[in-house]
C-alpha positions in Angstrom: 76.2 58.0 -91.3 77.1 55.8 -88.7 73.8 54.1 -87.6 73.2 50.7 -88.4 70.0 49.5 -90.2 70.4 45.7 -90.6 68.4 43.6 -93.5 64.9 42.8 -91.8 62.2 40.7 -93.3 58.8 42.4 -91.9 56.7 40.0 -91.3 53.9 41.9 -89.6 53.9 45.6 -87.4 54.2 45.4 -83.7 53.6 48.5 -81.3 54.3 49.0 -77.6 51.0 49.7 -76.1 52.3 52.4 -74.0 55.6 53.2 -71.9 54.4 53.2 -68.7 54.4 49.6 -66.6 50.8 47.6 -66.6 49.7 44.4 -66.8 52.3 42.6 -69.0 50.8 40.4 -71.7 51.9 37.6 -73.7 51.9 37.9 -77.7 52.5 35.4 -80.2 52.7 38.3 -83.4 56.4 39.5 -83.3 56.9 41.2 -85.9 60.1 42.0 -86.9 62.5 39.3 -88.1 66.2 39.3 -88.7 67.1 37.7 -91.9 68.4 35.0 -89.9 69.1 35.5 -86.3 73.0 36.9 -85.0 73.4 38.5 -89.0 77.3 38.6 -89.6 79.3 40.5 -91.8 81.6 39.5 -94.3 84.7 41.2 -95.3 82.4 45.0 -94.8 79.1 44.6 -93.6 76.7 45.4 -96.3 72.9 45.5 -95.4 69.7 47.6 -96.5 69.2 50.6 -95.1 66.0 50.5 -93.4 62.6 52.1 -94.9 64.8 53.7 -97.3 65.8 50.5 -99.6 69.7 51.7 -100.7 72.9 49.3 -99.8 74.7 51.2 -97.3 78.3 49.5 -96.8 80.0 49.3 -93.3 83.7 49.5 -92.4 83.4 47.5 -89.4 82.5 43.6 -88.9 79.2 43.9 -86.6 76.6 40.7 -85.8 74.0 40.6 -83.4 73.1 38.5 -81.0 69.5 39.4 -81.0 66.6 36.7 -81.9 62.9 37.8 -82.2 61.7 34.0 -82.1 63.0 33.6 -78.4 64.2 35.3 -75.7 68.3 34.9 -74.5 70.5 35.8 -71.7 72.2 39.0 -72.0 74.8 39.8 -68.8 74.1 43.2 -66.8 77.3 44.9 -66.8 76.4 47.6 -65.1 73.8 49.9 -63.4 73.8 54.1 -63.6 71.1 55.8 -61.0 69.7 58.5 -63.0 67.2 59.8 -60.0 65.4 58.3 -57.0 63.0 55.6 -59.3 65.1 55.5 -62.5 68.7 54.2 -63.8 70.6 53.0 -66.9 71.1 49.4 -67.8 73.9 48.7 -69.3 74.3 44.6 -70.9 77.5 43.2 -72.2 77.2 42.0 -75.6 80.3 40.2 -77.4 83.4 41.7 -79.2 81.9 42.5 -82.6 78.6 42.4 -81.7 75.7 45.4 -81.8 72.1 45.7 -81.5 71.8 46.2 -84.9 68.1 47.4 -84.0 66.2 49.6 -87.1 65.0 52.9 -86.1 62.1 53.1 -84.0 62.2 49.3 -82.9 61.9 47.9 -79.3 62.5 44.7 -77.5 61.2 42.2 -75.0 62.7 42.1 -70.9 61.1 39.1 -69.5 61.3 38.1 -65.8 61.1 34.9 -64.7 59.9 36.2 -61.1 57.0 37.0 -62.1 54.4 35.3 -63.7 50.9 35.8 -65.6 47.0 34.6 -64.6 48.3 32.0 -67.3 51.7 30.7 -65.3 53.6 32.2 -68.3 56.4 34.6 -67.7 55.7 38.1 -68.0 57.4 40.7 -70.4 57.3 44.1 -71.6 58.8 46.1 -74.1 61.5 48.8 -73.6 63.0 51.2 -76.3 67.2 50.9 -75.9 68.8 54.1 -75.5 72.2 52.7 -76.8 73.4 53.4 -80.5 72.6 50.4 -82.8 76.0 50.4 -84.0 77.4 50.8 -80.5 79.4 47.6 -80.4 79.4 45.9 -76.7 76.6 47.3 -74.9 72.9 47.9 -74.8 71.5 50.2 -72.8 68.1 50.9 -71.4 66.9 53.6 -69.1 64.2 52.1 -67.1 62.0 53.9 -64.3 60.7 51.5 -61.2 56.8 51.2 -60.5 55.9 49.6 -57.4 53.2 48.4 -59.3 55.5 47.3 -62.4 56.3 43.2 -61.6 59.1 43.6 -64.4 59.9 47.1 -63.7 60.8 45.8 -60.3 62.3 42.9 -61.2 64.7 45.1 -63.5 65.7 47.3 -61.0 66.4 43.9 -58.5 69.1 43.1 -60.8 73.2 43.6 -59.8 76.0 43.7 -62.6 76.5 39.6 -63.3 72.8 39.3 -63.2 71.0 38.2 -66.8 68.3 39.6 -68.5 66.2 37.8 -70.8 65.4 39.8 -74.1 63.9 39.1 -77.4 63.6 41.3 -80.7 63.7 43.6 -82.4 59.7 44.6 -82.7 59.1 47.3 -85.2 57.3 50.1 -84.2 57.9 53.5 -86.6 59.7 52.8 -90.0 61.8 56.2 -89.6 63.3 57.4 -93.4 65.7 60.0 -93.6 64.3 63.5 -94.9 60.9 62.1 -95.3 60.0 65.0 -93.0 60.7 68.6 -92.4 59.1 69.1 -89.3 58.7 66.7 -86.5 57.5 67.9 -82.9 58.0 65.2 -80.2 56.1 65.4 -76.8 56.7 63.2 -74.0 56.5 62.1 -70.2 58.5 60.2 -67.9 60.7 57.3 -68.7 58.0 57.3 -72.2 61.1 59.8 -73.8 63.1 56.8 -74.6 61.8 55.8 -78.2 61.9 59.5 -78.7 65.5 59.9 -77.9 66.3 56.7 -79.7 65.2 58.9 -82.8 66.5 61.7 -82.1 70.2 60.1 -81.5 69.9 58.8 -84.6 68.6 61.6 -87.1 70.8 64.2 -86.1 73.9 61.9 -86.2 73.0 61.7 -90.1 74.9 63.9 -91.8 72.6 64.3 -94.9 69.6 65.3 -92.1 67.7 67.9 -92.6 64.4 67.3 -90.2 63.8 69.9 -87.9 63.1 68.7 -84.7 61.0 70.3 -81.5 60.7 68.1 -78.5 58.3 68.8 -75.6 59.3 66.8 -72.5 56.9 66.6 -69.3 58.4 65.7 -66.0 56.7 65.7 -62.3 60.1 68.2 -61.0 63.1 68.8 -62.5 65.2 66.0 -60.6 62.7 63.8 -62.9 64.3 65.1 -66.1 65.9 62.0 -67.4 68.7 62.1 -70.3 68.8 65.7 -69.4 72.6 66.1 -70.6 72.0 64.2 -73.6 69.1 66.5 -74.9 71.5 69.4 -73.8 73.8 68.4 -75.4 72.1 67.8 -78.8 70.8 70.8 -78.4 74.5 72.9 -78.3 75.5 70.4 -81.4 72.7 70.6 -83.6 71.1 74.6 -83.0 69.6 74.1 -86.2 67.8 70.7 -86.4 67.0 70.7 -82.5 65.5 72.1 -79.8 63.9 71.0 -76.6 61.7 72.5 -73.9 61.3 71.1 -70.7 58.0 71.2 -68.7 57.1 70.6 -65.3 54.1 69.6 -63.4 55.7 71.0 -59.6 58.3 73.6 -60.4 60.2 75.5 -57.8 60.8 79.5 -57.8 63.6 79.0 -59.8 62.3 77.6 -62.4 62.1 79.8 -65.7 60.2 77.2 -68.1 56.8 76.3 -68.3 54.9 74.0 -65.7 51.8 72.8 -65.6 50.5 69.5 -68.5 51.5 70.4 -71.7 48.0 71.9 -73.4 47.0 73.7 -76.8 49.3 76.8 -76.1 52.2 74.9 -75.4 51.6 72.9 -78.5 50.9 75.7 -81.3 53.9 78.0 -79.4 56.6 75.4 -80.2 55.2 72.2 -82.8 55.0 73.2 -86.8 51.2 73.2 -87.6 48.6 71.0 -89.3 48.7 72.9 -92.5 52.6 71.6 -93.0 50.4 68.6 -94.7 52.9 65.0 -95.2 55.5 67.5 -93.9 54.8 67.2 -90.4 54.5 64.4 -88.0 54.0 64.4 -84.3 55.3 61.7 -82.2 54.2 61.2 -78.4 55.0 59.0 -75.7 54.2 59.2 -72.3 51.8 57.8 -69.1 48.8 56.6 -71.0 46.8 59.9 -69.3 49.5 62.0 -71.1 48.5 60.3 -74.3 44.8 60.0 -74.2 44.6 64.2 -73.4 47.1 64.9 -76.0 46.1 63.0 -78.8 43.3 60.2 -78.1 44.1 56.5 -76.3 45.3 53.7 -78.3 43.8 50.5 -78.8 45.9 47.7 -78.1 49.1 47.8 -80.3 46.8 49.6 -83.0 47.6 53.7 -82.9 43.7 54.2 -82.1 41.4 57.1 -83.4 43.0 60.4 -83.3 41.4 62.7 -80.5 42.6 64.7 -77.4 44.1 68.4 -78.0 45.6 67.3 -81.5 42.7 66.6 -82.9 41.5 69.8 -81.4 44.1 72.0 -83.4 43.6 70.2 -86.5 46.2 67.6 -87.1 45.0 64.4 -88.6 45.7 60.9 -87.8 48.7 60.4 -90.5 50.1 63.5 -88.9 50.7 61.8 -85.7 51.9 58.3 -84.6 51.7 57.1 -80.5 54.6 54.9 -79.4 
């Protein structure tokens, strides 16, 4: 497999509170900690796979540059529109350097523009989209709210231009075959910690995970990673399916429309009675979230309500990024 877990020390969990842009606030509880900040390898790089606990060797010399005690400067080398509101943003890391993020983890994007009732910076975290052996880049996909300070700030930003970043955060300690089934529902620009696992189960060779994604969008020019999903789809028939849903459809449109609800759920996610088999992941607008399967409570995953609850899952059946 080709996905790199790096040795991590946790030191405590840390959650994104939702994927849409609010209020950004400061936190002092990181989380995650690299076993010493910008880990090289020697000769082959040898680490721990994460939340599986076996030595996995790799052939190729990888550090990062990555430091969850402080935020540092990565370079913008590049910007991708994706639709109207949303792009790709692509930073320059180093010759033999990677992310080297776990699967699910996060980071922070600060902006210095803007600041909190408390003069501080603010921040939020965004899910890359880039492998985390991808040596060079990191990428994020990041939609623009005109409410969103760092959203906006983001999306300000020309290749040359830094951004400020600091993690990795943990958020889902993801172990290979663990799972047979796992249904995925989400909104918006909230798809990116789903497609972050996604990309990297069904590059594993030894997975075997079915998974079922359910992806809400406003129209279908607000499909974002489209091609990607598509394309897993045509590589992986087995493992992975995905079906699209939209709120405003036109007459062309053969899939569903409308919020995704009970029938959508029980047509395409395995069921409750899977047990520790199953797990449903969702991400999306906090509405999306709160219908679907109850509001979370800070960085904690909250009590499990919403149409979930409704069809019988329980709350270790289903995780909110």
């Amino acid at each position: 497999m080709s996905f790199i877990r790096a040795a991590r020390s946790v030191a405590t969990s840390s959650f994104r509170r939702y994927s849409t842009e609010a209020g950004a606030k400061k936190s002092s509880n990181l989380g995650f900690y690299l076993g010493g900040a910008g880990l090289v390898g020697l000769g082959t790089y040898v680490y721990m796979g994460f939340g599986r606990g076996e030595a996995v060797t790799v052939k190729k010399d990888l550090k990062s540059p990555l430091d969850p005690s402080k935020f540092i400067d990565l370079k913008l080398k590049r910007v991708e529109p994706c639709n109207h509101n949303t792009s790709k943003f692509v930073l320059e890391l180093e010759k033999g350097e990677a992310s080297l993020l776990p699967i699910a983890s996060c980071v922070y994007i600060e902006t210095p523009d803007f600041k909190d009732d408390k003069g501080q910076p603010m921040y939020r975290p965004y899910t890359p989209i880039s492998a985390s052996d991808l040596e060079g880049e990191l990428t994020f996909i990041i939609k623009k709210y005109e409410t969103g300070k760092v959203s906006k700030h983001i999306h300000s930003l020309n290749a040359g231009d830094a951004l400020r970043i600091k993690g990795p955060l943990a958020k889902f300690p993801w172990k290979m075959n663990e799972l047979e089934e796992v249904g995925l529902i989400g909104g918006g620009s909230g798809i990116a910690p789903l497609y972050q696992v996604l990309q990297h189960a069904l590059a594993d060779k030894t997975n075997k995970t079915k998974f079922k994604l359910l992806y809400a969008n406003v129209t279908e020019q607000d499909i974002i990673l489209r091609e990607e999903f598509d394309a897993m789809k045509k590589k992986y028939p087995e493992t992975f399916d995905v079906v699209y849903v939209l709120d405003r459809a036109d007459a062309n449109w053969k899939g569903p429309t409308g919020y995704i609800g009970a029938d959508l759920i029980k047509q395409h996610i395995a069921p409750p009675s899977l047990g520790g088999k199953v797990k449903v992941f969702i991400c999306g607008p906090p509405g999306q979230v709160t219908s679907i399967a109850g509001a979370k409570k800070g960085r904690d995953q909250g009590e499990l309500n919403g149409i979930l609850k409704e069809l019988g899952y329980t709350k270790d059946q289903v995780f909110k990024f």
